[in-house]
VMD Tcl script that builds the backbone (N, CA, C; Angstrom):
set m [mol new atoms 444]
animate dup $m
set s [atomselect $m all]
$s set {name element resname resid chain x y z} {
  {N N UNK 1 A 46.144 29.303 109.231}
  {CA C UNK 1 A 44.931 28.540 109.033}
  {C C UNK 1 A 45.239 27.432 108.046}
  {N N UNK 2 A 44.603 26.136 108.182}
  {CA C UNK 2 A 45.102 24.929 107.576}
  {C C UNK 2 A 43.578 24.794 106.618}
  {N N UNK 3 A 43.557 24.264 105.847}
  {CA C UNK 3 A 42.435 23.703 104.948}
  {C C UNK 3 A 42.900 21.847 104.000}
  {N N UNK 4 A 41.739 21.573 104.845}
  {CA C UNK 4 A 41.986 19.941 104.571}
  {C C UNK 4 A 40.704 20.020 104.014}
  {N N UNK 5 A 40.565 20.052 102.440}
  {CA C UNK 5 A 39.228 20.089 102.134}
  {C C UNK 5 A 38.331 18.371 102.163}
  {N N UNK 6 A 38.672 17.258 101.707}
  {CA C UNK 6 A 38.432 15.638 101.658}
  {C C UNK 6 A 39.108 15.566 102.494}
  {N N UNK 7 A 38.570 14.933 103.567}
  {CA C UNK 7 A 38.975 13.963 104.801}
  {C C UNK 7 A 39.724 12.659 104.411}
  {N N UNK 8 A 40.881 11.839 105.006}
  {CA C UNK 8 A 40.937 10.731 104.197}
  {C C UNK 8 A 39.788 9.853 104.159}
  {N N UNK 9 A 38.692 9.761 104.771}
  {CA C UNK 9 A 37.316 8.967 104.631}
  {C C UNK 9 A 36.196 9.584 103.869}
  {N N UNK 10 A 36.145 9.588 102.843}
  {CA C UNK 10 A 34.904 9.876 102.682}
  {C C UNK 10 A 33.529 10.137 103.719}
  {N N UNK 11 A 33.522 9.698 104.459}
  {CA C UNK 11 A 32.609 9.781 105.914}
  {C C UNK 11 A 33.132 10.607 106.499}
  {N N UNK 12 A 32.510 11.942 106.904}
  {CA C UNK 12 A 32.767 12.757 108.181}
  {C C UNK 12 A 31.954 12.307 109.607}
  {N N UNK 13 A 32.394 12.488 110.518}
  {CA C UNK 13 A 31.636 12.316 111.972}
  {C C UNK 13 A 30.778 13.412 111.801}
  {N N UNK 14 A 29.405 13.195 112.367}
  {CA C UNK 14 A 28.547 14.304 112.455}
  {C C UNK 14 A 27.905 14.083 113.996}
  {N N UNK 15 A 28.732 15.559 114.769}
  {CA C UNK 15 A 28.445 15.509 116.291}
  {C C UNK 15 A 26.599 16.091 116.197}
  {N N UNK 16 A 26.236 15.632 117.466}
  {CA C UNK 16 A 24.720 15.879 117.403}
  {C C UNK 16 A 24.461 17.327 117.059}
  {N N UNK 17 A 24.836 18.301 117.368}
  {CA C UNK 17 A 24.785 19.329 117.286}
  {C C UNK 17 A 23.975 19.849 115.606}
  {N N UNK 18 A 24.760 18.886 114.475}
  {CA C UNK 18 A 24.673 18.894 113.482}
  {C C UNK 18 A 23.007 18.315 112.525}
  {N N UNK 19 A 22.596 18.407 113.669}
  {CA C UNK 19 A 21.655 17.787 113.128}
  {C C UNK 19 A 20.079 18.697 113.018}
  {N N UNK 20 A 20.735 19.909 114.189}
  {CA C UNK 20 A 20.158 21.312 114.012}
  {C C UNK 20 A 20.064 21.774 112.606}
  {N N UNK 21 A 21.097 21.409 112.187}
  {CA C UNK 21 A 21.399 22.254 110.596}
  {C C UNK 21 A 20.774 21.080 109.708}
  {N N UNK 22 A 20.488 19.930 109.848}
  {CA C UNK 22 A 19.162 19.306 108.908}
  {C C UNK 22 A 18.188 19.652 108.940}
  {N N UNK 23 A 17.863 20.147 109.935}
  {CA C UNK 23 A 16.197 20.524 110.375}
  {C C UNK 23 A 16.012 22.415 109.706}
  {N N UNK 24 A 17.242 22.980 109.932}
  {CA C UNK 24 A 17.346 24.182 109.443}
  {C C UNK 24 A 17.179 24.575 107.708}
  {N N UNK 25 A 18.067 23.198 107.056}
  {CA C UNK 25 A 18.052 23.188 105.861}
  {C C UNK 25 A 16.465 22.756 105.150}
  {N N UNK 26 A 16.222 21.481 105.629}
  {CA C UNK 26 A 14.739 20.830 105.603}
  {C C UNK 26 A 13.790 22.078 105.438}
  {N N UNK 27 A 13.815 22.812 106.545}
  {CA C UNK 27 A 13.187 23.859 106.883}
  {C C UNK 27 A 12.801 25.182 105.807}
  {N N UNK 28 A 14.193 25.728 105.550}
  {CA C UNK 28 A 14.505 26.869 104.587}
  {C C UNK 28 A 14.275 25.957 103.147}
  {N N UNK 29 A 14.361 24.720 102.791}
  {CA C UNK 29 A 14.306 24.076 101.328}
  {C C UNK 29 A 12.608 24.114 100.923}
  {N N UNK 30 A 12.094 23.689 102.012}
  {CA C UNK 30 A 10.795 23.361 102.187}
  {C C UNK 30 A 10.109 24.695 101.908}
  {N N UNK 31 A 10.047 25.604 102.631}
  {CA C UNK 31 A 9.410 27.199 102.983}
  {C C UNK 31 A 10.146 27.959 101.310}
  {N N UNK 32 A 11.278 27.598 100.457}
  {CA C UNK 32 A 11.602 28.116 99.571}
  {C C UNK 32 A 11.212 28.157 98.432}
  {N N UNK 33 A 10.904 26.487 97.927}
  {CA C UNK 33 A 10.663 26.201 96.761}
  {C C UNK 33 A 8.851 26.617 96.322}
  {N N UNK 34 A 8.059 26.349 97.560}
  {CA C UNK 34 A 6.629 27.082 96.996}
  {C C UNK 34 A 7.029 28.390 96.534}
  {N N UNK 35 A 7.379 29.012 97.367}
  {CA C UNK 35 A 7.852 31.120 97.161}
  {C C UNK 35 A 8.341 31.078 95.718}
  {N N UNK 36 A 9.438 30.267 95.558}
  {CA C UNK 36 A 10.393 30.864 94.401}
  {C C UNK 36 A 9.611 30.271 93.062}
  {N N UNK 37 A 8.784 29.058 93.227}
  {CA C UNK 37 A 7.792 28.777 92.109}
  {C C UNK 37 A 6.546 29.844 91.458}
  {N N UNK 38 A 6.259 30.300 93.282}
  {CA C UNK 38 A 5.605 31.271 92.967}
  {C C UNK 38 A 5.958 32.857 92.167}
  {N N UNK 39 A 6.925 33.043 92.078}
  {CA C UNK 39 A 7.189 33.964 91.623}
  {C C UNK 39 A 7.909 34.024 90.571}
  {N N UNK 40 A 7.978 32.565 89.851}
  {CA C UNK 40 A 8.137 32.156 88.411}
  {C C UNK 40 A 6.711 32.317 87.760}
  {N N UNK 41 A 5.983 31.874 88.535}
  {CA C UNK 41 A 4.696 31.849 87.963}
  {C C UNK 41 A 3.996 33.140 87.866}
  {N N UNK 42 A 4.160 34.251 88.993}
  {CA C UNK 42 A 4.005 35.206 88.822}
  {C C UNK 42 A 4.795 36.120 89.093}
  {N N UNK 43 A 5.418 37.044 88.320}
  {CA C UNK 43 A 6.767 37.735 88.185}
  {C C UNK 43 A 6.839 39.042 88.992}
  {N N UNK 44 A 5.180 39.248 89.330}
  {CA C UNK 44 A 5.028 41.132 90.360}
  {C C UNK 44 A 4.754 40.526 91.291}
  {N N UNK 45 A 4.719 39.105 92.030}
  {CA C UNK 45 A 4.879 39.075 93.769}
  {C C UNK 45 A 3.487 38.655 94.545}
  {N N UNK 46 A 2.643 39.353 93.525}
  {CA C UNK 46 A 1.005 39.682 93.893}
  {C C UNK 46 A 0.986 38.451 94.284}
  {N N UNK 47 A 1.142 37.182 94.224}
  {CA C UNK 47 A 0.951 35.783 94.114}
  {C C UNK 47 A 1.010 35.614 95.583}
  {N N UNK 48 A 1.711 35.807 96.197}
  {CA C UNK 48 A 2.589 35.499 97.768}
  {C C UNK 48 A 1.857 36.770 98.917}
  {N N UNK 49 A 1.920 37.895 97.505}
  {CA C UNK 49 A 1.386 39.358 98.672}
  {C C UNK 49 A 2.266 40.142 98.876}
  {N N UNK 50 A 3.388 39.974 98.066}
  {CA C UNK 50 A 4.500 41.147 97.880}
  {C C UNK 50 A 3.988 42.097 97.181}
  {N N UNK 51 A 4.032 44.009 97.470}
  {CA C UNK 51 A 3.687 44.707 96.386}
  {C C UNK 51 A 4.559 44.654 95.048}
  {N N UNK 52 A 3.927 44.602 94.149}
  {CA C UNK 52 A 4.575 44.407 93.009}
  {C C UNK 52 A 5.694 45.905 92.832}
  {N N UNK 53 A 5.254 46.914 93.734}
  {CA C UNK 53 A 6.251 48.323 93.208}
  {C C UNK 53 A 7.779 47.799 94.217}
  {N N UNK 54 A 7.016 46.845 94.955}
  {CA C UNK 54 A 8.944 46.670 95.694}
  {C C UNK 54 A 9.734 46.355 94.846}
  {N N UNK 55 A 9.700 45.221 94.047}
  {CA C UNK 55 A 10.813 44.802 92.904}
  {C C UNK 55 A 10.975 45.642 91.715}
  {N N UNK 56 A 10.201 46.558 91.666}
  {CA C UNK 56 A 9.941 47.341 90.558}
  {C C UNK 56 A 11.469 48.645 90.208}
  {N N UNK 57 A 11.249 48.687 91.820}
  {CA C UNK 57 A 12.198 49.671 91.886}
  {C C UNK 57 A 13.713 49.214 92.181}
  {N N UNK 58 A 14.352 48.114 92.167}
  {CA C UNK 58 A 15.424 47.160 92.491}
  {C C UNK 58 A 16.003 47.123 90.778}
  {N N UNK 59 A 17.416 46.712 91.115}
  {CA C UNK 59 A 18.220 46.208 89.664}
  {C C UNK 59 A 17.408 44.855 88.837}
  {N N UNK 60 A 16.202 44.105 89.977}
  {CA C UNK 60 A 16.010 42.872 89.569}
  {C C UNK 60 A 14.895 42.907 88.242}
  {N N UNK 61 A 14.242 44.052 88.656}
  {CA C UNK 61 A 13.006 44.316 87.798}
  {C C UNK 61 A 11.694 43.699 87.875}
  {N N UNK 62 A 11.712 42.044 88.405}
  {CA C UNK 62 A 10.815 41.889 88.455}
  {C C UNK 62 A 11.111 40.130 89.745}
  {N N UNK 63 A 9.999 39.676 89.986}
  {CA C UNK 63 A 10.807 38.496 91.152}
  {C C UNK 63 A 11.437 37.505 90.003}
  {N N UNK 64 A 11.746 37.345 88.971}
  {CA C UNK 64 A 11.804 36.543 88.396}
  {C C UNK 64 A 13.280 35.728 88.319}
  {N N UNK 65 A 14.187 36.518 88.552}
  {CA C UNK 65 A 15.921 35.848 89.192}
  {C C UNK 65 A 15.374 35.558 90.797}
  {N N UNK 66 A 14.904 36.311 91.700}
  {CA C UNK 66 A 14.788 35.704 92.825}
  {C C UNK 66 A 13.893 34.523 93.363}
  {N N UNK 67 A 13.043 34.743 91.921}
  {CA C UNK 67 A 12.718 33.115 92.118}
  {C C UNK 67 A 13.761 31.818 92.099}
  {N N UNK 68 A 14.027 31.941 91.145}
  {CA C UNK 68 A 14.933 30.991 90.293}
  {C C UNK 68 A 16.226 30.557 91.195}
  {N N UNK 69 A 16.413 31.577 91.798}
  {CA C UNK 69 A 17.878 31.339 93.052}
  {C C UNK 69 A 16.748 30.282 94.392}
  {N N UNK 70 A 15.844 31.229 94.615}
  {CA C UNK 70 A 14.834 30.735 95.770}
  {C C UNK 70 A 14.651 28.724 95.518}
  {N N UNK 71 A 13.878 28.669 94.182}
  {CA C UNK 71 A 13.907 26.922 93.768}
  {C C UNK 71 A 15.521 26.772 93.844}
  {N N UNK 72 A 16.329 27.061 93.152}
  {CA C UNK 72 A 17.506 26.156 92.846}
  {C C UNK 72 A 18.249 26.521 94.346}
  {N N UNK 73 A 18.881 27.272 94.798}
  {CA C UNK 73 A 19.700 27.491 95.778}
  {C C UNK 73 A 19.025 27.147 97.082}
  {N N UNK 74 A 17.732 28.040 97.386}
  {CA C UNK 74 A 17.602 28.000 98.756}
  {C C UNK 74 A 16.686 26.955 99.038}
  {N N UNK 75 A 16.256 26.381 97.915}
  {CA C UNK 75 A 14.982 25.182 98.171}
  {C C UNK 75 A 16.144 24.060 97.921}
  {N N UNK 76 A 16.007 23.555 96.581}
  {CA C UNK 76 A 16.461 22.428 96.197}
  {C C UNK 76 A 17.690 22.274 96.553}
  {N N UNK 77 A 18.664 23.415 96.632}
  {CA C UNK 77 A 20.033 22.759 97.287}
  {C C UNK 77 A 19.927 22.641 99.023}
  {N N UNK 78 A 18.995 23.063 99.147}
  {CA C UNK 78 A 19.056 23.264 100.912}
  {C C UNK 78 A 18.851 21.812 101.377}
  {N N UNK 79 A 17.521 21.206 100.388}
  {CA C UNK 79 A 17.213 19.824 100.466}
  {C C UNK 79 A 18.093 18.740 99.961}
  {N N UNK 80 A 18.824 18.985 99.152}
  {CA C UNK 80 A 19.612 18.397 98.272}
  {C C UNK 80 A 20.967 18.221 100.089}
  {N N UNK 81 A 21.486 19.306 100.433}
  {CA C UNK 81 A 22.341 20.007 101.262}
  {C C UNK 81 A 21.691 18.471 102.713}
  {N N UNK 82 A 20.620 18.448 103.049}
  {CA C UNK 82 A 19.971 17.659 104.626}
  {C C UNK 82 A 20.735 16.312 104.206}
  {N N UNK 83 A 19.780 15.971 102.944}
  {CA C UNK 83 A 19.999 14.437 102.182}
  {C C UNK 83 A 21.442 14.169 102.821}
  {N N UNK 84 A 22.143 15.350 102.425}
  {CA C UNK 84 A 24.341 14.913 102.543}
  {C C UNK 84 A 24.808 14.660 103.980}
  {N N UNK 85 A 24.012 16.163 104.718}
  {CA C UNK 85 A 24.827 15.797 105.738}
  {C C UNK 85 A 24.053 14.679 106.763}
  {N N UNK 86 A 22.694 14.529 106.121}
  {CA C UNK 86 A 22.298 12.876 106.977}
  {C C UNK 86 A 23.162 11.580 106.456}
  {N N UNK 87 A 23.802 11.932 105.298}
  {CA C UNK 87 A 24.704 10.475 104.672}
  {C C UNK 87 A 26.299 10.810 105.188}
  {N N UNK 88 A 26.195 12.060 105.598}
  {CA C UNK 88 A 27.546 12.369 106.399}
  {C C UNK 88 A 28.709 12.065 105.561}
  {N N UNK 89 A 28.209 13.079 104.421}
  {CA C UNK 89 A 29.554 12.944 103.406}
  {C C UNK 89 A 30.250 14.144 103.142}
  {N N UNK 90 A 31.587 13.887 103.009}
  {CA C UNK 90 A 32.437 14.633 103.510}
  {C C UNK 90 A 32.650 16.438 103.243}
  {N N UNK 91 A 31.663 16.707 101.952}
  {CA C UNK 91 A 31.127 18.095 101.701}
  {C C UNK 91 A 30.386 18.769 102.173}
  {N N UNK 92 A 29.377 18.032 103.233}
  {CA C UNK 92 A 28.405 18.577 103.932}
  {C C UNK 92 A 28.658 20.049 104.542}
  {N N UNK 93 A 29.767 19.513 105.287}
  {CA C UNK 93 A 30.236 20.517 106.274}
  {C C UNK 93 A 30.706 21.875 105.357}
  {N N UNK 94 A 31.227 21.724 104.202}
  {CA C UNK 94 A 31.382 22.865 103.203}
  {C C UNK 94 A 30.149 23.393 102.765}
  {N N UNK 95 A 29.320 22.749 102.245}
  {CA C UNK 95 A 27.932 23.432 101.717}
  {C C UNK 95 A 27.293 23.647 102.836}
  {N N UNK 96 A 27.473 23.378 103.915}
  {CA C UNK 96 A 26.658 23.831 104.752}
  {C C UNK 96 A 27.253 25.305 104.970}
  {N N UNK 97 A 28.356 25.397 105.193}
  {CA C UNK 97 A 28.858 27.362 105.158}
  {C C UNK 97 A 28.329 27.622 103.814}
  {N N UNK 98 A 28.585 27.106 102.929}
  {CA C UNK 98 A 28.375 28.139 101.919}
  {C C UNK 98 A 26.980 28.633 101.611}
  {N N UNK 99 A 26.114 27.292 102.064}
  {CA C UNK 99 A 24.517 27.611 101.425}
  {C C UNK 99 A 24.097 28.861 102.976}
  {N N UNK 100 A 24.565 28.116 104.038}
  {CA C UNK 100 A 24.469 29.535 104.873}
  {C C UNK 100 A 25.198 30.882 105.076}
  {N N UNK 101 A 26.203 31.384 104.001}
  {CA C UNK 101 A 26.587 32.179 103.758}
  {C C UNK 101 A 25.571 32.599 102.700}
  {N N UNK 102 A 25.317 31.892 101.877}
  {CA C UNK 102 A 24.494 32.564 100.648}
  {C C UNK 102 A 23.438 32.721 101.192}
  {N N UNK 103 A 22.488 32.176 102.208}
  {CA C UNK 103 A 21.520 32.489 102.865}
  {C C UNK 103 A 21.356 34.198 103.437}
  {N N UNK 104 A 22.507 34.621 103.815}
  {CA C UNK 104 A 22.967 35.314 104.818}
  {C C UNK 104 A 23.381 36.835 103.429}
  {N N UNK 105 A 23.756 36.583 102.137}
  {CA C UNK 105 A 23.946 37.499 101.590}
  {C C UNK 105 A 22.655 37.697 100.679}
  {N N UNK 106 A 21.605 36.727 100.367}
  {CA C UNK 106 A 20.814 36.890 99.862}
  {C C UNK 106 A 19.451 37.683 100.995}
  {N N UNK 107 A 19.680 37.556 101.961}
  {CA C UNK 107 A 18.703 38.337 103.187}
  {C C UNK 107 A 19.386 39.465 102.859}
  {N N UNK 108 A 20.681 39.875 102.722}
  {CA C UNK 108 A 21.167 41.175 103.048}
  {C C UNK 108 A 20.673 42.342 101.824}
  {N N UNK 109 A 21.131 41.518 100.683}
  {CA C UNK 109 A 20.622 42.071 99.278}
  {C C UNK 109 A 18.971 42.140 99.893}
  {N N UNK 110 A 17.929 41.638 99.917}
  {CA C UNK 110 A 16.697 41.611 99.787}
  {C C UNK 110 A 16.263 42.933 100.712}
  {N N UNK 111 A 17.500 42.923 102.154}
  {CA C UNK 111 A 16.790 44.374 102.878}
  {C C UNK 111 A 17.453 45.652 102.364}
  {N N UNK 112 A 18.748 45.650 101.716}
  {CA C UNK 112 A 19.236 46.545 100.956}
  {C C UNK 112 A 18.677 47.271 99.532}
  {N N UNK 113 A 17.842 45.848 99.037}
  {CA C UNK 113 A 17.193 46.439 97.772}
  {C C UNK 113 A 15.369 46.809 98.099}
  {N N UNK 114 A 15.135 46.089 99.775}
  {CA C UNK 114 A 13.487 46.593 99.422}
  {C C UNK 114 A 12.986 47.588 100.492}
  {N N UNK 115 A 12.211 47.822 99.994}
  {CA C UNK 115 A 11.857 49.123 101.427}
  {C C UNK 115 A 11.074 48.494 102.545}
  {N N UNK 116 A 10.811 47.255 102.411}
  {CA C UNK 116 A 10.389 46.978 103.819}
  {C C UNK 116 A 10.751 45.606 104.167}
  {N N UNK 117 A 10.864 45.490 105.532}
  {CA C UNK 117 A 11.129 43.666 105.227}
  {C C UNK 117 A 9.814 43.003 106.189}
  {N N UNK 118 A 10.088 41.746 106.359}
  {CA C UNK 118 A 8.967 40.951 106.725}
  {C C UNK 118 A 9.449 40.122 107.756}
  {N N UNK 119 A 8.915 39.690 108.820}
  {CA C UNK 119 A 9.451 39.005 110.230}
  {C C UNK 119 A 10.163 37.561 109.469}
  {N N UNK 120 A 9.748 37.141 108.092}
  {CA C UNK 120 A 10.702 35.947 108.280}
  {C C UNK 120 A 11.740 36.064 107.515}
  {N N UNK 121 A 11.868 37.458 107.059}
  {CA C UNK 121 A 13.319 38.047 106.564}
  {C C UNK 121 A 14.542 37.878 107.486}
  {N N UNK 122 A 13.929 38.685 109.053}
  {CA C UNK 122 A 14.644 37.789 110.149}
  {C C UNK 122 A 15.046 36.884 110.355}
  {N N UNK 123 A 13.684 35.820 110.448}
  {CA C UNK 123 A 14.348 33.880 110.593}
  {C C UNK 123 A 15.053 33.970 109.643}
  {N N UNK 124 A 15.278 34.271 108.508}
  {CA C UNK 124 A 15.932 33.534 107.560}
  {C C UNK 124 A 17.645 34.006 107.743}
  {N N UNK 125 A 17.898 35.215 108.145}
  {CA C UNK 125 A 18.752 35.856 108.313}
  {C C UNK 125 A 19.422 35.102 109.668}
  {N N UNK 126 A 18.783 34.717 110.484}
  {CA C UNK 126 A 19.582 33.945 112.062}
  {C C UNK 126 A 19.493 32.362 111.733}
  {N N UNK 127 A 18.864 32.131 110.505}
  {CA C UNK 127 A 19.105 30.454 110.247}
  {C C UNK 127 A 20.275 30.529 108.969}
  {N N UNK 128 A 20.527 31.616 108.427}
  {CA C UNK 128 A 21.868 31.866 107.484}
  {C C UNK 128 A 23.459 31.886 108.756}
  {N N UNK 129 A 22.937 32.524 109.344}
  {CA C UNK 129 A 24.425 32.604 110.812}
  {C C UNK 129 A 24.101 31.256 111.576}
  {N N UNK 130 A 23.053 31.136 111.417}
  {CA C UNK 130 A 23.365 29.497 112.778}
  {C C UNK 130 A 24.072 28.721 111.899}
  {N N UNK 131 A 23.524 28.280 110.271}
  {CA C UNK 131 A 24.244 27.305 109.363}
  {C C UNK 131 A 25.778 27.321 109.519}
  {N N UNK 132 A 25.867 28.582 109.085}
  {CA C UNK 132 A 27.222 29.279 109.206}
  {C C UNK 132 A 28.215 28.738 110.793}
  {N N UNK 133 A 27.789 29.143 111.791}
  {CA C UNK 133 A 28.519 28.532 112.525}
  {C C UNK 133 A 28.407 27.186 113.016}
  {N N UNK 134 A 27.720 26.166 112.593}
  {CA C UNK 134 A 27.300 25.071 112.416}
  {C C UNK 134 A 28.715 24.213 111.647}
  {N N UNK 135 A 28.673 25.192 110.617}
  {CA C UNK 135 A 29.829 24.598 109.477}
  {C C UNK 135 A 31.381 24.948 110.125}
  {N N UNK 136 A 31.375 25.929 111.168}
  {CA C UNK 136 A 32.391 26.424 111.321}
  {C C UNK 136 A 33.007 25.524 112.324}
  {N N UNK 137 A 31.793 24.711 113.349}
  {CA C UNK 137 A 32.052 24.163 114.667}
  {C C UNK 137 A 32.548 22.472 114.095}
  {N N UNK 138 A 31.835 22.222 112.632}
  {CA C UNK 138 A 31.633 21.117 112.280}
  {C C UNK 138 A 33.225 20.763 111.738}
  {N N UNK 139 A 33.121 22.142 110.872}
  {CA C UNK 139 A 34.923 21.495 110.029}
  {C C UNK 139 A 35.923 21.455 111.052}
  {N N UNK 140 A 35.882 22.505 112.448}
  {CA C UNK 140 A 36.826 21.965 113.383}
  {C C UNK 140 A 36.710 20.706 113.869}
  {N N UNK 141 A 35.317 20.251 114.272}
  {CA C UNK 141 A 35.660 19.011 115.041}
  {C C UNK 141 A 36.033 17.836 113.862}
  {N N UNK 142 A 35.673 18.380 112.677}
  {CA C UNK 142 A 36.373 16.880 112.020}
  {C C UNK 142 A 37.836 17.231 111.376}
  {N N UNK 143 A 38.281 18.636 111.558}
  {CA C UNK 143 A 39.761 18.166 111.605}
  {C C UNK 143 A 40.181 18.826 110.049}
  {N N UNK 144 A 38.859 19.043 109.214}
  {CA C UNK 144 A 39.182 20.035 107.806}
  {C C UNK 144 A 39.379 21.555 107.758}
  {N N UNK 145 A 39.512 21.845 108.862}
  {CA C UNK 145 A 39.708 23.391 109.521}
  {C C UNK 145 A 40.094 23.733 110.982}
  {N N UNK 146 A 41.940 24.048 110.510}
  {CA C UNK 146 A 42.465 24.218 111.848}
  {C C UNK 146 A 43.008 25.710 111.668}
  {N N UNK 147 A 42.427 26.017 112.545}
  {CA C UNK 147 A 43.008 27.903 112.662}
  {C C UNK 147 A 44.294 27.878 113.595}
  {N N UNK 148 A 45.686 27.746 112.891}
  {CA C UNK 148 A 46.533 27.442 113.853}
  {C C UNK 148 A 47.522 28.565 113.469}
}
mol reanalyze $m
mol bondsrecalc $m
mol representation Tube
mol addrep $m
């Protein structure tokens, strides 16, 4: 496996395909940052309609780190994340695996630590793997990831 992390252009090509994963990011940034505010603001969940005994019983103690990841990671970098790969610069295609990997381990933690989950625990979990192979289809076609 080869890793060409900077392209010699600063500009990556972004095949249409890629443009799924703006709308995905847009999407998850947008739907994140109310939640994770909310649960700065209120730390037992009640705010959104989470029972407050779900987090109670978790390492987290209370929503108050999963807010804070929710604004910074899954909101603001997700949005931060569209902005790039609409300017088609050459990290996109990296943060796009990674924020959909972290997408993808932060769903996993959330059904591992709560006793119940919620239908958009799902979406969020198949828009963490679409990102993911999004980034995977993307760094091949521009040539920063050759599995040889």
């Amino acid at each position: 496996m080869h890793l060409q992390l900077a392209p010699a252009s600063r500009v990556v090509d972004r095949p249409r395909y890629v443009w799924l994963a703006v709308a995905l990011e847009v999407l998850t940034g947008i739907m994140a940052v109310p939640v994770g505010l909310a649960f700065l603001g209120d730390p037992t969940g009640s705010g959104v309609g989470v029972p407050q005994g779900w987090i109670e019983a978790t390492p987290f103690g209370s929503y108050v780190l999963p807010g804070i990841y929710l604004v910074a990671v899954n909101g603001i970098g997700m949005l931060v994340l569209a902005a790039l790969t609409a300017r088609r610069h050459w990290v996109a295609p990296w943060l796009t695996g990674a924020l959909g990997v972290g997408l993808i381990v932060w769903i996993a933690v959330e059904i591992v630590t709560l006793p119940e989950t919620m239908f958009l625990t799902w979406i969020f979990l198949a828009i963490g793997f679409a990102l993911g192979f999004i980034a995977l289809f993307w760094l091949r076609h521009t040539g920063q990831l050759r599995l040889s």
